[in-house]
C-alpha positions in Angstrom: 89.9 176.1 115.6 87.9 173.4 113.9 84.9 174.0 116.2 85.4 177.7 115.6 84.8 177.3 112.1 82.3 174.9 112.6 80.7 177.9 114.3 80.5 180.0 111.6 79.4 177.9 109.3 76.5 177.0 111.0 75.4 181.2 111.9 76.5 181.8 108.5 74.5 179.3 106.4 71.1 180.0 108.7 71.9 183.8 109.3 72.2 187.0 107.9 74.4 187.9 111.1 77.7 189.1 109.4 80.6 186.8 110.0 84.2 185.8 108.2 84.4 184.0 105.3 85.6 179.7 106.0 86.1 177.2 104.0 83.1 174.4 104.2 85.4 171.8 104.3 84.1 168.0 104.7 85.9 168.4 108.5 84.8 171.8 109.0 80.8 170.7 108.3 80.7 167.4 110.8 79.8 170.2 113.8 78.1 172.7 111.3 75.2 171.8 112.6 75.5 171.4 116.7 75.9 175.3 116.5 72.3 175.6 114.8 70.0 176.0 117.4 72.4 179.1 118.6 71.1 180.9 115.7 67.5 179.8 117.6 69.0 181.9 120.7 70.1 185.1 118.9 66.6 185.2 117.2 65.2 184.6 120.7 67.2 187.1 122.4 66.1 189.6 119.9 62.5 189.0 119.7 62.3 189.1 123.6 64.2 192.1 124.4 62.5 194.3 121.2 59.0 192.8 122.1 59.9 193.8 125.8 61.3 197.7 124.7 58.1 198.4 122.1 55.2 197.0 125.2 56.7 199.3 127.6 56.5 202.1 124.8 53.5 201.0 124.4 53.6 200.4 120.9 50.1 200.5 118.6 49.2 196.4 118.5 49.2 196.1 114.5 52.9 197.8 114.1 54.3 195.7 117.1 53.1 192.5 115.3 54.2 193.6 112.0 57.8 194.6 113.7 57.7 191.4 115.6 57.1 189.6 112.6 60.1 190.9 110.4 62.6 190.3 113.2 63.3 187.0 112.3 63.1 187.1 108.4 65.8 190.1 108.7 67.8 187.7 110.9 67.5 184.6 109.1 67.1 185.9 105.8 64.2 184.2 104.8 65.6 180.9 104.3 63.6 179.2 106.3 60.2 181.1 104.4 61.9 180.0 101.3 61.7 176.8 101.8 57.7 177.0 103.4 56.7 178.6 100.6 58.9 175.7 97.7 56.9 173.3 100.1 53.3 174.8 99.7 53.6 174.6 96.4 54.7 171.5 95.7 51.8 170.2 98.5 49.4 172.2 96.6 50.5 170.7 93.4 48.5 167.5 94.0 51.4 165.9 91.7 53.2 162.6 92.1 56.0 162.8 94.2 58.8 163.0 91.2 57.0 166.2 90.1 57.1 167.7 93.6 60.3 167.0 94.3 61.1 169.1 91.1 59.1 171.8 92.3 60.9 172.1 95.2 63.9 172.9 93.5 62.1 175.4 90.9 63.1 178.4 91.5 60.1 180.3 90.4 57.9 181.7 93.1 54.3 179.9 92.1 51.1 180.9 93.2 50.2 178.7 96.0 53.4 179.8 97.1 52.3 183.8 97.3 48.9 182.4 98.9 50.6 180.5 101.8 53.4 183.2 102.2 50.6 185.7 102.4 48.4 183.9 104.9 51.4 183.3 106.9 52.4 186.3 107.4 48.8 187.7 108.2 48.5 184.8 110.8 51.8 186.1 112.4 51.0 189.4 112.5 47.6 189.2 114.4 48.8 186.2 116.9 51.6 188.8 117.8 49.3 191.4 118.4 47.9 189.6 121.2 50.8 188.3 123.0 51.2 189.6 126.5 54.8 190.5 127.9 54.8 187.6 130.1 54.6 185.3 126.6 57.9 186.6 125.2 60.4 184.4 127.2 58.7 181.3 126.3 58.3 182.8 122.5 61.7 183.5 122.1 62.8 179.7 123.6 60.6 178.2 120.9 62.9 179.7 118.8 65.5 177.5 119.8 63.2 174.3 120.1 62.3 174.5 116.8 65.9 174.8 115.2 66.7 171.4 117.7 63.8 169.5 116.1 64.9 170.3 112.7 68.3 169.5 113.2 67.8 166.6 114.5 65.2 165.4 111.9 68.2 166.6 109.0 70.3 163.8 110.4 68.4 161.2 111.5 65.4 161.5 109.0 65.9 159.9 105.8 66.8 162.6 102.8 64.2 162.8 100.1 67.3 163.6 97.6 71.0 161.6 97.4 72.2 165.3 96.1 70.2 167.5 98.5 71.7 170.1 101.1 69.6 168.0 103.5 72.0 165.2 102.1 75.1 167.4 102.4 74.6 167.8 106.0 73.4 164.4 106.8 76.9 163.0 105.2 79.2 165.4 106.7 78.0 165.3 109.8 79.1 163.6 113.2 75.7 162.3 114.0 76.5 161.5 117.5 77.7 164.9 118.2 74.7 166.7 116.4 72.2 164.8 118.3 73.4 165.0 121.4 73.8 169.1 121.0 70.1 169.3 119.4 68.9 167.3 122.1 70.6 169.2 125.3 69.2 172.6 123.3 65.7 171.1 122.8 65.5 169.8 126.8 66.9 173.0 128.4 64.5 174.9 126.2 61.3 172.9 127.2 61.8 173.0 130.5 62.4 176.7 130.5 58.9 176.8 128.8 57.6 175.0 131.3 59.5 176.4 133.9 58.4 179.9 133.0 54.5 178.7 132.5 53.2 174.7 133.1 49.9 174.9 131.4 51.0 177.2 128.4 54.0 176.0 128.6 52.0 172.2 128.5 50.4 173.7 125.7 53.8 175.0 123.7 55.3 171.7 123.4 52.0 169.5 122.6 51.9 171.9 119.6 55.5 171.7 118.6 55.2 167.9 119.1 52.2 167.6 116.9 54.0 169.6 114.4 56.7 167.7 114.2 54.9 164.3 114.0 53.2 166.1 110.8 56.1 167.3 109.0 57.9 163.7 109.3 54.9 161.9 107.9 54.0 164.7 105.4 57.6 164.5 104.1 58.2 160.8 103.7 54.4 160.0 102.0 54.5 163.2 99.6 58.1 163.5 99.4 59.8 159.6 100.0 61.8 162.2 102.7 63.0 165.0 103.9 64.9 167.9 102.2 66.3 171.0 103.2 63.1 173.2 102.0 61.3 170.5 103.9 63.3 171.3 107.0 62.6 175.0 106.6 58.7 174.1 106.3 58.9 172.6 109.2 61.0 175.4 111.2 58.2 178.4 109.8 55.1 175.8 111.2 56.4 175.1 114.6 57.5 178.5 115.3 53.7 179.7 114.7 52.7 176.7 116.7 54.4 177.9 119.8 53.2 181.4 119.1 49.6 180.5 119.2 50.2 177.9 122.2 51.9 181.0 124.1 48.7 183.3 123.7 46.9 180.9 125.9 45.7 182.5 129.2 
């Protein structure tokens, strides 16, 4: 029962998939997060088999990236774009790291913010308009690689706030169990990327890696750490890193 709610708690804090209502309990949180990277499967699943059903309708290029595009944000929520776009403009900023950290928590929408969301989104749009169908399997396991790297760096990365939700998690959760689960999701999902195509595949984690090495020394010099909008940064830059490493021919 404790794993079930677990479950739920984990889809329902990085989902809009609907679900019934549990109590986050301390005990009910410590395997919150080993059920993340499922939400990374779902979002996977989706993307594949929509991206597969619009190709073979042969869908105009520009609406199958925009559709592409919005799968995920209607999935997720936008929490994840929330937090890459608190995180743009706190790096755009060019403040001390006091002031960013406050700006992360602002919850106005500032300019750099728009800017980044915008360019983001126009990025997205044409790398999906030049994915082939034979790109969508390894797509849609990035997907789950990403949410493995973030939750791993949520509980073994050191929080930038003592009263963040990055915090939260990293207090309430069995860190032996989490890392283990984010670790078995990661593996099986690089090698199916491999698996599925060496050299793109090659090429898909090299970028994911790269962006992870980034976002853990971005966070700790600008931020003294990581933070849950940090975490979300991160998730919204790897996942356009494996899109672009999967357009590789």
């Amino acid at each position: 029962m404790k794993l079930l709610q677990a479950f739920v708690i984990g889809l329902s804090m990085y989902s809009k998939i609907p679900l019934p209502r549990v109590s986050w309990t301390k005990e009910n949180m410590r395997y919150a997060l080993c059920f993340f990277p499922v939400v990374g499967m779902i979002t996977g699943l989706c993307i594949w088999g929509a991206g597969e059903i619009l190709m073979r309708l042969s869908c105009g290029k520009l609406l199958f990236g925009v559709l592409m595009t919005l799968i995920p944000l209607i999935i997720n929520g936008g929490i994840h774009m929330d937090g890459f776009m608190d995180t743009s403009d706190a790096l755009a900023s060019h403040q001390d790291q006091e002031t960013k950290l406050k700006i992360l928590k602002d919850p106005n929408c500032g300019a750099f913010s728009v800017i980044a969301l915008c360019a983001y989104l126009l990025l997205s749009v044409a790398l999906w308009s030049e994915v082939s169908i034979t790109a969508l399997p390894m797509i849609a396991l990035g997907y789950v690689l990403s949410r493995s790297l973030s939750g791993l760096s949520v509980v073994f990365f050191k929080a930038a706030r003592e009263n963040g939700l990055a915090k939260t998690f990293q207090d309430n959760a069995q860190k032996k169990a989490v890392g283990i689960s984010m670790c078995i999701f990661g593996v099986l999902a690089a090698l199916g990327i491999i698996i599925i195509s060496p050299i793109r595949g090659i090429i898909i984690l090299a970028l994911a890696s790269i962006s992870f090495l980034y976002y853990r020394i971005m966070s700790y010099r600008q931020f003294g750490g990581i933070t849950g909008d940090l975490a979300g940064y991160f998730l919204q830059v790897c996942e356009i890193s494996v899109l672009a490493g999967a357009l590789w021919k």
